[in-house]
Backbone as a ProteinNet text record, in pm:
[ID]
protein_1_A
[PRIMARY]
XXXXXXXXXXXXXXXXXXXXXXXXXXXXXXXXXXXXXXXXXXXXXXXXXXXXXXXXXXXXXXXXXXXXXXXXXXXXXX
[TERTIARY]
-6271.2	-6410.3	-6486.2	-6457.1	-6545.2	-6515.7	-6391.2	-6349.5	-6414.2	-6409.3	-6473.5	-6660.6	-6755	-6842.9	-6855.5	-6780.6	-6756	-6722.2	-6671	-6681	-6745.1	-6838.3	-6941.6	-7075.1	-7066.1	-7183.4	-7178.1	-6977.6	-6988.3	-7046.2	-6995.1	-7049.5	-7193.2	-7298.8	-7410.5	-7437.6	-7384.9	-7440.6	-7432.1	-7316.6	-7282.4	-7363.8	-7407.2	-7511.2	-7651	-7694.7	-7801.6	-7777.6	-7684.7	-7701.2	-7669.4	-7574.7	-7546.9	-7459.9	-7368.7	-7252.8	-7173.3	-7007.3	-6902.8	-6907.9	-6958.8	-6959.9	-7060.9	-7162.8	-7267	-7311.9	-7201.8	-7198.5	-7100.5	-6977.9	-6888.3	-6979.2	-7055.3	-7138.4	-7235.6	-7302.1	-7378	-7296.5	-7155.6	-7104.8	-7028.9	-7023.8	-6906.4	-6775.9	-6740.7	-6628.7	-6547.8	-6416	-6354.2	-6401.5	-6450.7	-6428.8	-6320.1	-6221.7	-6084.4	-6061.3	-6130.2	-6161.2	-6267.7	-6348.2	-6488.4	-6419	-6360.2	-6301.9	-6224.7	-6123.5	-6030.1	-6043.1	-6163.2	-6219.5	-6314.7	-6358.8	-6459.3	-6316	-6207.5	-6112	-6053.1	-6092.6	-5997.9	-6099.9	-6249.9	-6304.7	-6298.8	-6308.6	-6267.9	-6156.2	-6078.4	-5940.4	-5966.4	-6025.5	-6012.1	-6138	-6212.7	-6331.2	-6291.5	-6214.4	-6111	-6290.6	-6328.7	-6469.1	-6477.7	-6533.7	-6532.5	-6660.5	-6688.6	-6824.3	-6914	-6821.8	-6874.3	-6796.2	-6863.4	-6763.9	-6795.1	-6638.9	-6617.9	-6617.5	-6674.4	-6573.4	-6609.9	-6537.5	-6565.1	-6701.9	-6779.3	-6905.2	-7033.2	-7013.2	-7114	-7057.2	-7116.5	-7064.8	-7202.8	-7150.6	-7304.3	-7211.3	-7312.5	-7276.6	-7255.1	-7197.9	-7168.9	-7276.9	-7285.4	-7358	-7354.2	-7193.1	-7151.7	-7200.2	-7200.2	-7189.2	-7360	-7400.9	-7598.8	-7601.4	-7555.6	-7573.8	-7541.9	-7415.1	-7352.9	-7438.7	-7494.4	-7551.5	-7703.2	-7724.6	-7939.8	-7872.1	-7775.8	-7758.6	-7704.5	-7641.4	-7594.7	-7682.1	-7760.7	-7844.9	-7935.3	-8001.6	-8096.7	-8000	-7889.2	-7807.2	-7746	-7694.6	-7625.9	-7737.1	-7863.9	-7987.5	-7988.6	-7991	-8007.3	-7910.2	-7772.8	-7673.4	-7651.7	-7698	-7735.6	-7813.2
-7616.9	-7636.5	-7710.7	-7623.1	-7738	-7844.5	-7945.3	-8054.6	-8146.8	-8103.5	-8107.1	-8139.8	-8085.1	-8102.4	-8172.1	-8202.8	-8293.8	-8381	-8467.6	-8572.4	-8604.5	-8547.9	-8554.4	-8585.3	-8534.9	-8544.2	-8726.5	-8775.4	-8898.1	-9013.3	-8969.6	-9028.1	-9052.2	-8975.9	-8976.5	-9033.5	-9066.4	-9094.3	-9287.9	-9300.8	-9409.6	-9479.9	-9413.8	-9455.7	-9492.1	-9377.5	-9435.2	-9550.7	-9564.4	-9690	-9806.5	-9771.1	-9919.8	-9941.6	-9924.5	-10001.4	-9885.1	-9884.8	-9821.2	-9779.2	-9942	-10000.6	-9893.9	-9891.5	-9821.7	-9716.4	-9680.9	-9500.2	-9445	-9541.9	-9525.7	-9456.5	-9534.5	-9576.1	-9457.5	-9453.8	-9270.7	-9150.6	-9167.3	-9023.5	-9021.9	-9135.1	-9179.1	-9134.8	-9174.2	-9207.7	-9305.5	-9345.4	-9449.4	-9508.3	-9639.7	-9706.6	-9684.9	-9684.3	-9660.1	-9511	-9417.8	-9251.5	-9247.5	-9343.3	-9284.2	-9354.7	-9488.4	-9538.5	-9432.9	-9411	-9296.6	-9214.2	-9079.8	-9039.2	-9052.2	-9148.1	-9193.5	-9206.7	-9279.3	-9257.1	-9122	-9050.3	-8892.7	-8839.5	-8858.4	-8804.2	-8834.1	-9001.7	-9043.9	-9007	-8980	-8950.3	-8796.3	-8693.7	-8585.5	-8552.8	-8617.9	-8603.2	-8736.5	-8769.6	-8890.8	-8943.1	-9015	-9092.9	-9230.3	-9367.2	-9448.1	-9422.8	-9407.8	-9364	-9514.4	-9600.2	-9707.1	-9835	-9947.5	-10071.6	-10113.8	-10128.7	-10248.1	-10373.8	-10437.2	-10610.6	-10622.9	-10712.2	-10730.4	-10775.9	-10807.2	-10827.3	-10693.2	-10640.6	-10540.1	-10399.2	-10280.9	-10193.9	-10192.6	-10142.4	-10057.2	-9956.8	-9902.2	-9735.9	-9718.2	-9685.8	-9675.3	-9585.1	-9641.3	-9533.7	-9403.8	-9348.2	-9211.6	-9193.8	-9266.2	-9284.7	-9218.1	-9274	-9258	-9123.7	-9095.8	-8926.6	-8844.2	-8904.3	-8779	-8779.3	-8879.6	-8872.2	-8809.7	-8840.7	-8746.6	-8609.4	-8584.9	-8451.1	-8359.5	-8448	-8396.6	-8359.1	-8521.1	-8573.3	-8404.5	-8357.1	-8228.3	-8081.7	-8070.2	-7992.3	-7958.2	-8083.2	-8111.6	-8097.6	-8145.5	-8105.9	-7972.6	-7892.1	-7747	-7672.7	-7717.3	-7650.9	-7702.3	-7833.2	-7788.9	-7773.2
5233.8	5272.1	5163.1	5086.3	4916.3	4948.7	4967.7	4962	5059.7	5192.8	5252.8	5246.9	5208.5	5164	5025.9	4942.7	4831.7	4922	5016.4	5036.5	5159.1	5216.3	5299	5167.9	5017.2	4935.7	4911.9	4899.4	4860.8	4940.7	5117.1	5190	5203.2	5171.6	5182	5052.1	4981.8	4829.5	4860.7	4951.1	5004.4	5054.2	5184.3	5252.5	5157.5	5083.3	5032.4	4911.4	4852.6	4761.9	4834	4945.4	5034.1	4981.2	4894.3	4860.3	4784.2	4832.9	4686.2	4566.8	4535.5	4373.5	4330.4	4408	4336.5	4379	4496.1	4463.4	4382.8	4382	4196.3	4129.9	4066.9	3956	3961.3	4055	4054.7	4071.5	4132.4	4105.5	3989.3	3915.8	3824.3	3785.7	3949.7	3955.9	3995.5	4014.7	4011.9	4165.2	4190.5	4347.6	4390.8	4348.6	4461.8	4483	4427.4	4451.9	4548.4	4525.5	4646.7	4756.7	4779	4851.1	4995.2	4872.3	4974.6	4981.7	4933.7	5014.7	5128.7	5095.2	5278.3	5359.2	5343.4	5465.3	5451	5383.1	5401.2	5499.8	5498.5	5562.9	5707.7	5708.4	5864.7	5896.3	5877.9	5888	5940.8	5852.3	5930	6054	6035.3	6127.3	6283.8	6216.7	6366.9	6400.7	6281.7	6347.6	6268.1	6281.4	6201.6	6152.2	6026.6	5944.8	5870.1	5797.4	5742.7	5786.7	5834.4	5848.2	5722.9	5663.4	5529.4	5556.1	5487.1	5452.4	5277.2	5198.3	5119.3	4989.3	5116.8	5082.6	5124.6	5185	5254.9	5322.2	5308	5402.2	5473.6	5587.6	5696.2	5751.7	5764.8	5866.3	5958.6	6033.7	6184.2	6245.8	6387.3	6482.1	6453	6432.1	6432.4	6259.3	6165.7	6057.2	6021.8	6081.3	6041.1	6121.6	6224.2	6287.2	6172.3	6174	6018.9	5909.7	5863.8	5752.8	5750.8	5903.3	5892.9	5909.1	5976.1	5959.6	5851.5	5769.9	5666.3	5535.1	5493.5	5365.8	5342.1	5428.9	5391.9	5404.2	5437.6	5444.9	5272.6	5228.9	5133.8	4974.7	5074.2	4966	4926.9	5007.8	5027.9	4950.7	4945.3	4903.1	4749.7	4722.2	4551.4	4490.4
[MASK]
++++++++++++++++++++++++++++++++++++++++++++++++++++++++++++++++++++++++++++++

């Protein structure tokens, strides 16, 4: 479950900086760690959360649900 909510915190950390690089950089940790956890999470939640390309991410439909529901949840719990 921790794990779980540790990478529902990265995802949302995602969303609000708009980019990997610079939710790396605020959780400071490695981009290829925040990376594969956003697909551990799609992976277990079987949802697409962020479209990548090399230049930009955006959030998916399902992606922005998860995240208003999450962002004050995740507030709460630290």
């Amino acid at each position: 479950m921790k794990r779980v909510l540790d990478d529902l915190h990265i995802f949302c950390t995602v969303v609000e900086e708009g980019s990997l690089k610079k939710a790396s950089e605020r959780l400071d940790m490695p981009h290829s760690t925040v990376s594969r956890r956003i697909e551990a999470l799609e992976k277990n939640l079987g949802l697409v959360l962020l479209h990548r390309t090399t230049r930009e991410v955006k959030v998916s439909v399902r992606g922005e649900e998860l995240y208003q529901n999450c962002a004050s949840l995740l507030d709460n719990i630290n």
